[in-house]
Structure formats: structure tokens, C-alpha cells
C-alpha positions in Angstrom: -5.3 -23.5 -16.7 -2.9 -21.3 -18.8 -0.8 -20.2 -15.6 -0.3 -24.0 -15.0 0.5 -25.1 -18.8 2.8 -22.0 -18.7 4.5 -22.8 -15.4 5.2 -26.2 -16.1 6.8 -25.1 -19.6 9.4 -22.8 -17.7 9.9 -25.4 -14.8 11.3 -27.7 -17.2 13.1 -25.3 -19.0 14.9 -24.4 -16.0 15.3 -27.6 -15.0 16.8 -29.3 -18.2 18.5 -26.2 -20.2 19.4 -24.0 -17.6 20.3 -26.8 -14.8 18.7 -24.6 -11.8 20.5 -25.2 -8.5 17.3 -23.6 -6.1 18.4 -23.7 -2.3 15.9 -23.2 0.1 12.1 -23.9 -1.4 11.1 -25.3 2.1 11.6 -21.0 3.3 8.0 -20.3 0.8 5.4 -20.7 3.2 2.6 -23.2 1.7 -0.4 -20.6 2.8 -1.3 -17.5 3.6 0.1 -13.8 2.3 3.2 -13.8 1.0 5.9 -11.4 -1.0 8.5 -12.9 -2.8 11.5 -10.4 -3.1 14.1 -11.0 -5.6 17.1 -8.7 -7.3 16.4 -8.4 -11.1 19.4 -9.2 -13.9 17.4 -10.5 -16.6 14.0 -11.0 -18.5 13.8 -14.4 -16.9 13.6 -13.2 -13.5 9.4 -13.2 -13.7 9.0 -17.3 -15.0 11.8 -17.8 -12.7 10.3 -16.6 -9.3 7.0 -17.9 -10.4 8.6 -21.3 -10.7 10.0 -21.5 -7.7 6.7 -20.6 -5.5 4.8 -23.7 -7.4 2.0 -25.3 -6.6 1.3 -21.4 -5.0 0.5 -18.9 -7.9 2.6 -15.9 -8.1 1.0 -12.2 -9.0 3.3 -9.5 -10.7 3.2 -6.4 -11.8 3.7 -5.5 -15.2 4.7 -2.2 -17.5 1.4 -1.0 -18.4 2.9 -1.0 -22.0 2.9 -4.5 -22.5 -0.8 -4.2 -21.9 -1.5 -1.8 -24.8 -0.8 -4.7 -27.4 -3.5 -7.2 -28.1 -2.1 -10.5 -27.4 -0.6 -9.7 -24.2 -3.6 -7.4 -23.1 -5.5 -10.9 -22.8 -2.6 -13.3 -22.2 -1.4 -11.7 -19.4 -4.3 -10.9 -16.9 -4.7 -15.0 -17.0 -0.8 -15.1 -15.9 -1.9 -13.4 -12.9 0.6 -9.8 -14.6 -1.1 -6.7 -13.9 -0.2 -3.4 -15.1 1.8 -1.0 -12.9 3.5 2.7 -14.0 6.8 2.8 -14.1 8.0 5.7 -12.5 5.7 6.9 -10.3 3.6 6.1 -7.5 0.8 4.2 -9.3 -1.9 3.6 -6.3 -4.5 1.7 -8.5 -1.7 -0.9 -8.7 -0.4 -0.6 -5.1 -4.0 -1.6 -4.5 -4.5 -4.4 -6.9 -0.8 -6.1 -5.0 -2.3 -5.5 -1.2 -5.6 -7.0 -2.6 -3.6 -10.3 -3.9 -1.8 -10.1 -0.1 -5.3 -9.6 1.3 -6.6 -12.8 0.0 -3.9 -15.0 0.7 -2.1 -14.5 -2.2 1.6 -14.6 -3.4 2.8 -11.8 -4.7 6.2 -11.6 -6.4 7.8 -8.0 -6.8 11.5 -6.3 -7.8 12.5 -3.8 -5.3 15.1 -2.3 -7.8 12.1 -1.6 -10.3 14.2 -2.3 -13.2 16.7 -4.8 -14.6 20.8 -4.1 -13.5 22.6 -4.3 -16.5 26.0 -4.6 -14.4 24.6 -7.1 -12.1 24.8 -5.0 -9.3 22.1 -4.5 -6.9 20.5 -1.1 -7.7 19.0 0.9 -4.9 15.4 -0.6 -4.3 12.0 1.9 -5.1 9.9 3.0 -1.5 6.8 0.5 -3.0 7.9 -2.5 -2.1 8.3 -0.9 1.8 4.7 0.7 1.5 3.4 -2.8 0.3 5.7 -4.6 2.8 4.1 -2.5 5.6 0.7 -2.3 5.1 -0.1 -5.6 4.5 1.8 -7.1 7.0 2.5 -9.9 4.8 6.1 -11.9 5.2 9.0 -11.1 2.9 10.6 -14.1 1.4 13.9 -12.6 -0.1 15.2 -14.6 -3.3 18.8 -14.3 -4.4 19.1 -14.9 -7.9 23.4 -15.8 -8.6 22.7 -16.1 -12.2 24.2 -16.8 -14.9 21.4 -17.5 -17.3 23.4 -20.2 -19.5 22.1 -23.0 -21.6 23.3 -26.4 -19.3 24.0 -23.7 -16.5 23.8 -24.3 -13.5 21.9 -21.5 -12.3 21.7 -20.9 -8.5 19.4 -19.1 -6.7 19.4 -19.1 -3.0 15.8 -18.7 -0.9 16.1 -17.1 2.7 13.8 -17.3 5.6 10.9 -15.8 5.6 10.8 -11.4 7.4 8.7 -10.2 9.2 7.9 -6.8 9.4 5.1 -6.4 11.4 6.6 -4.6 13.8 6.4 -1.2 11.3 2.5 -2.0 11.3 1.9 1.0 14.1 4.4 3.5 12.8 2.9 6.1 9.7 4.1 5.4 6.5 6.2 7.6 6.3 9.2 8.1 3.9 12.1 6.6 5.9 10.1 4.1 7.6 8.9 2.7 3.9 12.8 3.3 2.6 14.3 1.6 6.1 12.1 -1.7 5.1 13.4 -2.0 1.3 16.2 -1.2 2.5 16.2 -4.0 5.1 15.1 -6.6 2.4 17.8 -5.4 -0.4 20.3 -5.8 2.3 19.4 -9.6 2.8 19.3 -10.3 -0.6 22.9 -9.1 -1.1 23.8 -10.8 1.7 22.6 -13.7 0.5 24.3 -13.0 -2.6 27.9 -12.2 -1.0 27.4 -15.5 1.0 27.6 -17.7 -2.3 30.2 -15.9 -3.8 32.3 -16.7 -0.6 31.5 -20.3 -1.2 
């Protein structure tokens, strides 16, 4: 109930104070496992991605410090945030993501790690290939063009949905996990470099 009061909140905040432009919400599969993979600029990125994916719930992770504070310790396990940390390899939450993928879920992540503060893409963390290949889940890559400005617009650009399965056989090993986020980066700034060509 919370993650659909919320939701609806932001969806009309994005709608009627940031004018959102969204291109391509047909490319977000209506079932079954799905990542959503979007470069990161700002704080709004998270209610922003969620919003997008609606009616379909979207699971992220969040910096385990957030959880150490009371009020967000129980607001945000009913937003579907759980914690992850930050650098470093943090298995329990690599499980708790390919659980969400394992159930059919919708899983939103930010293969940077971190917000740009330049706008430019920053070289995307190994996770997101080591989730990307062992679920087998599809990536749908989100472009986010910004700017976040009151009356806007703000365009964001949704491509067709990856597959990787064809990584499922191969170990997980380093290059094989880097040559996947690597692979869904390089979409995103496509998509990116497409729009500003426009």
C-alpha cells in the first residue's frame, strides 16, 4: 500500500513539475524477471525508474547507512530498498537482487554505483554483470537526458529489452562479468548520444 501511495506521489510529480518526456514504456516487459539499468545523475534517479516500470514494482538496493536510522530502517524495506555495501562485493545483497529476479521480480540497479557529478557516464561496477549473468534475466537499459528542472521537460529514453543469456555457460569470471556491464553501459550512452544528435 505504501509503495503504491508513494509511487503515485512521484508519478505526478514527474508528470506536472518536471514535464517527463518517457520514450519507450512499451520496451518494460509486463511479466517475468526483469533488470532495469539506468545511468545515475541525481537523487531522483530511484522514484524516477520506479515510476516508469508502474503497475510492476521495482526492487533497489540501498546504502546500508540509510538503514541505521529509524525511520528509514522501517520505511524503506516496505519500498521494496534493501541494503547493499558500498564498495565491496556484498553477497548477502547480491543474493537478496537474484532472489527478486528469481521470483519474477523487477529489479532496478545503477551500474556506475554512484551518482556522476559531471554528468558523464562513469565506468559501471562488475555486479551488475554477475547479477546480469546468473539470473539470466533481461536488461532493459534506461537513458536518463536529464535535466531535473521544475516545468522541465525531462526526457528519458527506454531501449529494447538484452538478452544475455548466451553468458549463462561461460564461468563467471572477471572479464566475462566486466564485458556484460560493459555491454549495457555502452547502450545506455548510446542511447544517450542518439538524443543529443536530435
Amino acid at each position: 500500500m505504501l509503495y503504491t501511495v508513494i509511487c503515485q506521489a512521484f508519478r505526478i510529480i514527474f508528470r506536472f513539475f518536471f514535464r517527463w518526456r518517457p520514450e519507450g514504456r512499451e520496451n518494460i516487459p509486463a511479466e517475468g524477471p526483469v533488470i532495469l539499468c539506468s545511468n545515475h545523475i541525481s537523487w531522483w534517479d530511484p522514484p524516477l525508474v520506479g515510476s516508469l516500470a508502474w503497475p510492476r514494482k521495482v526492487h533497489f538496493m540501498a546504502k546500508e547507512e540509510l538503514f541505521r536510522y529509524p525511520v528509514f530502517s522501517v520505511v524503506l524495506p516496505k519500498i521494496l530498498a534493501f541494503p547493499v555495501k558500498r564498495d565491496t562485493a556484498d553477497r548477502r545483497a547480491i543474493r537478496t537482487a537474484l532472489d527478486v529476479l528469481k521470483k519474477g521480480g523487477v529489479l532496478g540497479l545503477f551500474p556506475e554505483g554512484t551518482r556522476s557529478r559531471t554528468g558523464e557516464m562513469l565506468p559501471p561496477q562488475p555486479g551488475v554483470g554477475l547479477i546480469t549473468r546468473n539470473s539470466g534475466a533481461v536488461v532493459v537499459p534506461v537513458a536518463i537526458h536529464g535535466p531535473y528542472r521544475l516545468f522541465g521537460p525531462l526526457r528519458i529514453t527506454i531501449g529494447r529489452p538484452l538478452d544475455f543469456s548466451q553468458f549463462s555457460a561461460e564461468k563467471a569470471r572477471a572479464e566475462v562479468l566486466e564485458e556484460i556491464a560493459a555491454a549495457i553501459m555502452s547502450e545506455i550512452g548510446g542511447m544517450l548520444a542518439s538524443a543529443q544528435r536530435r
